[in-house]
VEXKOL-852039 format. One record per residue (C-alpha): residue number from 1; residue in one letter; y, z, x. Coordinates in nm, 2 decimals. Each point is the difference from the previous one (the first is absolute). Layout:
N
- NUM, A, Y, Z, X
...
***
This chain:
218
- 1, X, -0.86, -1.61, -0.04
- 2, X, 0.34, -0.01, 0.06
- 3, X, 0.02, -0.31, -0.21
- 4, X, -0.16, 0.18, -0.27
- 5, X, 0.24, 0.33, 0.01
- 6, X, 0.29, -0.25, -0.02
- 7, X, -0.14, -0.16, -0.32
- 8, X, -0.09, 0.38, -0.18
- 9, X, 0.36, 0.05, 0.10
- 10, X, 0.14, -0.33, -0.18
- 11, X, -0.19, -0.04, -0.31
- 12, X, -0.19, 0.40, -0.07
- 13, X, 0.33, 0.18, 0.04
- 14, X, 0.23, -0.26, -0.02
- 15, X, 0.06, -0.16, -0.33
- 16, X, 0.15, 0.26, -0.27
- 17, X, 0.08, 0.00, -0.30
- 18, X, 0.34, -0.15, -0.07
- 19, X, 0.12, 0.37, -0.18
- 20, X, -0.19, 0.23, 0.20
- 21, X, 0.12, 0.26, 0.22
- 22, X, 0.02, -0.01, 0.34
- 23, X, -0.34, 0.09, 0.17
- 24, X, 0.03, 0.34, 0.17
- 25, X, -0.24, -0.15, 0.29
- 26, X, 0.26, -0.25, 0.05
- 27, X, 0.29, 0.26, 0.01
- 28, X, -0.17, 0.23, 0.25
- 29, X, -0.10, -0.33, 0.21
- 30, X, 0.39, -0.12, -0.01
- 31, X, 0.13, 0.32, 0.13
- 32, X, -0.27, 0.05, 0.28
- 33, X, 0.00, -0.35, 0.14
- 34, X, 0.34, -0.06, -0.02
- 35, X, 0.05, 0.41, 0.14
- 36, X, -0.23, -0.15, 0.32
- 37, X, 0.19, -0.30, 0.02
- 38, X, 0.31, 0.20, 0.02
- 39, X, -0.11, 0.23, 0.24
- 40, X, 0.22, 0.04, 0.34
- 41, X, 0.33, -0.21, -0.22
- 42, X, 0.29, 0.15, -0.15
- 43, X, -0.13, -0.08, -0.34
- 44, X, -0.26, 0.25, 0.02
- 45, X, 0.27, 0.27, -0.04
- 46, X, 0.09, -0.14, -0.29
- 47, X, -0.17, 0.23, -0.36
- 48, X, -0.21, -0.18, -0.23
- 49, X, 0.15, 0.05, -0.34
- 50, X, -0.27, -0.19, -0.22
- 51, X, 0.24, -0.29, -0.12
- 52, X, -0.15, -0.17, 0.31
- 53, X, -0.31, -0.07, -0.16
- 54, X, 0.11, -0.08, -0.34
- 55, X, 0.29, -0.25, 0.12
- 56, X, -0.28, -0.14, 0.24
- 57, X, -0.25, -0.05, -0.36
- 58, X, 0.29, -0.13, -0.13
- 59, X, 0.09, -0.29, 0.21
- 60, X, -0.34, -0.06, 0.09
- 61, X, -0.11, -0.09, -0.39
- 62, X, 0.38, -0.16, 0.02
- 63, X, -0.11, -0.21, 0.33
- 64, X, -0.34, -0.10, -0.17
- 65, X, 0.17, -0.10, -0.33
- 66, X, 0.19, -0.27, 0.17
- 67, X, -0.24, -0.12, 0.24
- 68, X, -0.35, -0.01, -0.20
- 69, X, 0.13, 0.06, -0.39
- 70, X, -0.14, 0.33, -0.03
- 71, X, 0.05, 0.40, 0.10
- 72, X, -0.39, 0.03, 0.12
- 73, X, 0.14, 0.12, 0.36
- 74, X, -0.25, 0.09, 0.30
- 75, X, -0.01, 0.29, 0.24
- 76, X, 0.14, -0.24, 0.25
- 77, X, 0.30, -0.05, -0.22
- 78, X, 0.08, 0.35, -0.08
- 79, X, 0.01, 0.09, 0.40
- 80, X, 0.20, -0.27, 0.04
- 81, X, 0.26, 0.07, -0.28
- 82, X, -0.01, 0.39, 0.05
- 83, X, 0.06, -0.05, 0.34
- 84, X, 0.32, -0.23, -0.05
- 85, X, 0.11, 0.26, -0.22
- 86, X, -0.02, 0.30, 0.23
- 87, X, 0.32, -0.23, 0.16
- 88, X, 0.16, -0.06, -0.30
- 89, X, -0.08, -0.20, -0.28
- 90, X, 0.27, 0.00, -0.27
- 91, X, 0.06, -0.25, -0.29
- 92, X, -0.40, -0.10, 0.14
- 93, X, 0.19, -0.17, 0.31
- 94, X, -0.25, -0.05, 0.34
- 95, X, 0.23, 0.04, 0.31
- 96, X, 0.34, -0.03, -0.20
- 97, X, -0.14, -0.35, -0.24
- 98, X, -0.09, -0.03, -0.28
- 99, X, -0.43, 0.00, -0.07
- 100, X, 0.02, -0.29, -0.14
- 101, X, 0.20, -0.22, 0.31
- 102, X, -0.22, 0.19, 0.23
- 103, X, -0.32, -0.15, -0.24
- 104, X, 0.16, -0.31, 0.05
- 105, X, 0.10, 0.05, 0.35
- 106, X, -0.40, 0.04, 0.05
- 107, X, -0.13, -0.30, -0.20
- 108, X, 0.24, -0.25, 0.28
- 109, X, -0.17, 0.20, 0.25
- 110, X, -0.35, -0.13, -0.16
- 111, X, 0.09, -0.37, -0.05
- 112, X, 0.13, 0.02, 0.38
- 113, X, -0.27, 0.13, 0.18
- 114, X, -0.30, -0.19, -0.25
- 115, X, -0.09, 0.27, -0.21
- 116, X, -0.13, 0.36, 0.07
- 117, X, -0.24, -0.08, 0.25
- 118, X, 0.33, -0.17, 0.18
- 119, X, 0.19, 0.28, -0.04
- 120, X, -0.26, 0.27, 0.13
- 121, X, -0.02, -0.22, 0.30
- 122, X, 0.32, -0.08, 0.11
- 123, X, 0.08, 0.34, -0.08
- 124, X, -0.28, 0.15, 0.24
- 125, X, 0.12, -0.26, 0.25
- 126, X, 0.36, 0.08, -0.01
- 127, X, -0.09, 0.40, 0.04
- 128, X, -0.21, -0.11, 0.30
- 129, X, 0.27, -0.14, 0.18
- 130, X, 0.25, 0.31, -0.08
- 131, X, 0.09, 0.20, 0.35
- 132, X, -0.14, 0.30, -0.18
- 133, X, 0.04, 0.27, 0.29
- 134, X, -0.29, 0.21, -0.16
- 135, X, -0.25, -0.27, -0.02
- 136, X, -0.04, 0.07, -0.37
- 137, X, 0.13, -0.39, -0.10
- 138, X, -0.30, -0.17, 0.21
- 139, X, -0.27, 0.21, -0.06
- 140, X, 0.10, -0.01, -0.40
- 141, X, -0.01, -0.36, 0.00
- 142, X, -0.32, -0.02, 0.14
- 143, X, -0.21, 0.25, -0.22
- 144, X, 0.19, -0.17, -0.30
- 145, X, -0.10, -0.33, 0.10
- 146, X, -0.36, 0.05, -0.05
- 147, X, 0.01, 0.00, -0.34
- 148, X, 0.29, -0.17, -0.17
- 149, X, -0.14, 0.02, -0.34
- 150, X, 0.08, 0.35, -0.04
- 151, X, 0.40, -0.19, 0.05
- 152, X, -0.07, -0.27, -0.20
- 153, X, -0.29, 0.01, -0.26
- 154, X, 0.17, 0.14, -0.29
- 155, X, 0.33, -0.11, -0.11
- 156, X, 0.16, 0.32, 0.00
- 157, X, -0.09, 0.14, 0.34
- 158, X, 0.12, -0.34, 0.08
- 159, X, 0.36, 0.04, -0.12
- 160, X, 0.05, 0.40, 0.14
- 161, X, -0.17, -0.13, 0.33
- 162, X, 0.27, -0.29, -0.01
- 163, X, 0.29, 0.26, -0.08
- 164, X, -0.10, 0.21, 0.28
- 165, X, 0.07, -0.30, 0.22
- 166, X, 0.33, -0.04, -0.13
- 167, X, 0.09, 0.35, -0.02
- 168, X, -0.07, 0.04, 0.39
- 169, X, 0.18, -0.31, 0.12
- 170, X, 0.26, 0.16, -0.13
- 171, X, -0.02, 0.31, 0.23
- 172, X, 0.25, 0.00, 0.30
- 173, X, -0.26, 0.05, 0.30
- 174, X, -0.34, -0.18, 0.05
- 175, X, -0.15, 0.41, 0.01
- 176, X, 0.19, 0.05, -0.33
- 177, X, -0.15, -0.34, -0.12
- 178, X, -0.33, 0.09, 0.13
- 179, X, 0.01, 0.33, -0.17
- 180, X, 0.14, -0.13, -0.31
- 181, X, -0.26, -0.25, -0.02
- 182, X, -0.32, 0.24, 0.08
- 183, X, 0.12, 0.28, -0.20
- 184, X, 0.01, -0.23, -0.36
- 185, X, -0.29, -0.25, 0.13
- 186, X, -0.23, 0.33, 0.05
- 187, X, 0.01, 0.02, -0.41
- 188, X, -0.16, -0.31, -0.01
- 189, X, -0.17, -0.02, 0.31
- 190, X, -0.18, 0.36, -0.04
- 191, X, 0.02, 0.03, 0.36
- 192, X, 0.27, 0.00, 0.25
- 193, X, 0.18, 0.11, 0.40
- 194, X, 0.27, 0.22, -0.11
- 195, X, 0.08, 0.04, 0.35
- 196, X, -0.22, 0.14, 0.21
- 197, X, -0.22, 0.11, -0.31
- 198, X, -0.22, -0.21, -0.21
- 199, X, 0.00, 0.09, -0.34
- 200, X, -0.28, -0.07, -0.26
- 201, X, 0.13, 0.08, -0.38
- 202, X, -0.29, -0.25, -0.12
- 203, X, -0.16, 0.25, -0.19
- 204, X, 0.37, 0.19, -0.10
- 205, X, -0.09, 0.02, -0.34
- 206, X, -0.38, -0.09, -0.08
- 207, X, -0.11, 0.32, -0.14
- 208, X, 0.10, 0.18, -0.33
- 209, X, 0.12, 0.35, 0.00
- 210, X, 0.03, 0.04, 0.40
- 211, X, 0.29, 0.01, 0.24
- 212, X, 0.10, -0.31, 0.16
- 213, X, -0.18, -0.12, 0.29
- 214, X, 0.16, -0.14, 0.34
- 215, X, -0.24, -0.06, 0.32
- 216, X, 0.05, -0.16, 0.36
- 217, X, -0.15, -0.32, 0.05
- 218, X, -0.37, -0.03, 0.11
***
């Protein structure tokens, strides 16, 4: 099942056309997941303005341009993109660089670790050994390790899940990198420890017409 959800989520709602506008199910599911994930930080004080989600559209179709030749971006990618730019994303920049050394920055990290399969498991192994004082780190890398398709199946999961490596080993703290890494995995993932809560957005955006949808784990 879950499987199944993660597949309506890449290829039913995923792929749009390359002039359309942005799916209101996907705005609505930006602002609550990312809201959630924000919860309890100083960026939850911070307005939304709506730019969010265009410059997160934006460099998402700019992101999947460079790395697969077209602008057909997944749900996944707008999550990923929008969320960057609720930090800032000017000039389409992710953390301060430039999309495109970041894209590069990504396919290194695949030819190091063998691929996207490599990547999803080093990556799970390096968040298990992270003194995470929540527990979060561990119990993420476990869940996530049951299924590393979801990681590393499609090509573009596969790059986001790689740039949500890279963006937390750049965090300060093993918490911050922990955190960094669940909050931008969970896009991809559909499930995640945020914390002491696990979140389940797999299903964030699968029907037409209704508000987004955010459970806890089963």
């Amino acid at each position: 099942m879950r499987r199944t959800i993660s597949i309506l989520l890449l290829t039913l709602l995923g792929a749009t056309p390359a002039a359309a506008n942005i799916p209101p199910e996907w705005q609505a599911a930006a602002q609550a997941v990312i809201a959630d994930l924000e919860r309890d930080t100083p960026q939850a004080a911070k307005p939304w303005t709506g730019a969010e989600l265009t410059q997160g559209w934006n460099l998402a179709r700019a992101w999947r341009k460079h790395n697969n030749g077209n602008v057909e971006i997944i749900l996944a990618e707008y999550l990923t993109f929008t969320a960057i730019c609720r930090q800032g994303c000017a000039n389409l920049t992710i953390g301060g660089q430039n999309y495109v050394a970041m894209a590069e920055q990504v396919k290194a990290l695949r030819n190091q670790n063998g691929g996207p399969y490599g990547v999803a498991q080093n990556a799970h192994a390096w968040l298990a050994s992270l003194p995470d004082p929540t527990g979060a780190a561990k119990k993420n890398a476990a869940l996530w390790e049951k299924d590393l398709d979801l990681a590393s199946a499609d090509f573009a999961t596969g790059n986001v899940y790689g740039l949500a490596w890279l963006l937390a080993r750049n965090r300060p703290t093993p918490q911050e990198q922990a955190e960094t890494f669940a909050k931008f995995a969970i896009f991809v993932q559909g499930k995640a420890w945020i914390g002491p809560r696990c979140l389940d957005i797999s299903r964030v955006a699968t029907v037409l017409d209704a508000p987004p949808r955010i459970d806890a784990c089963k």
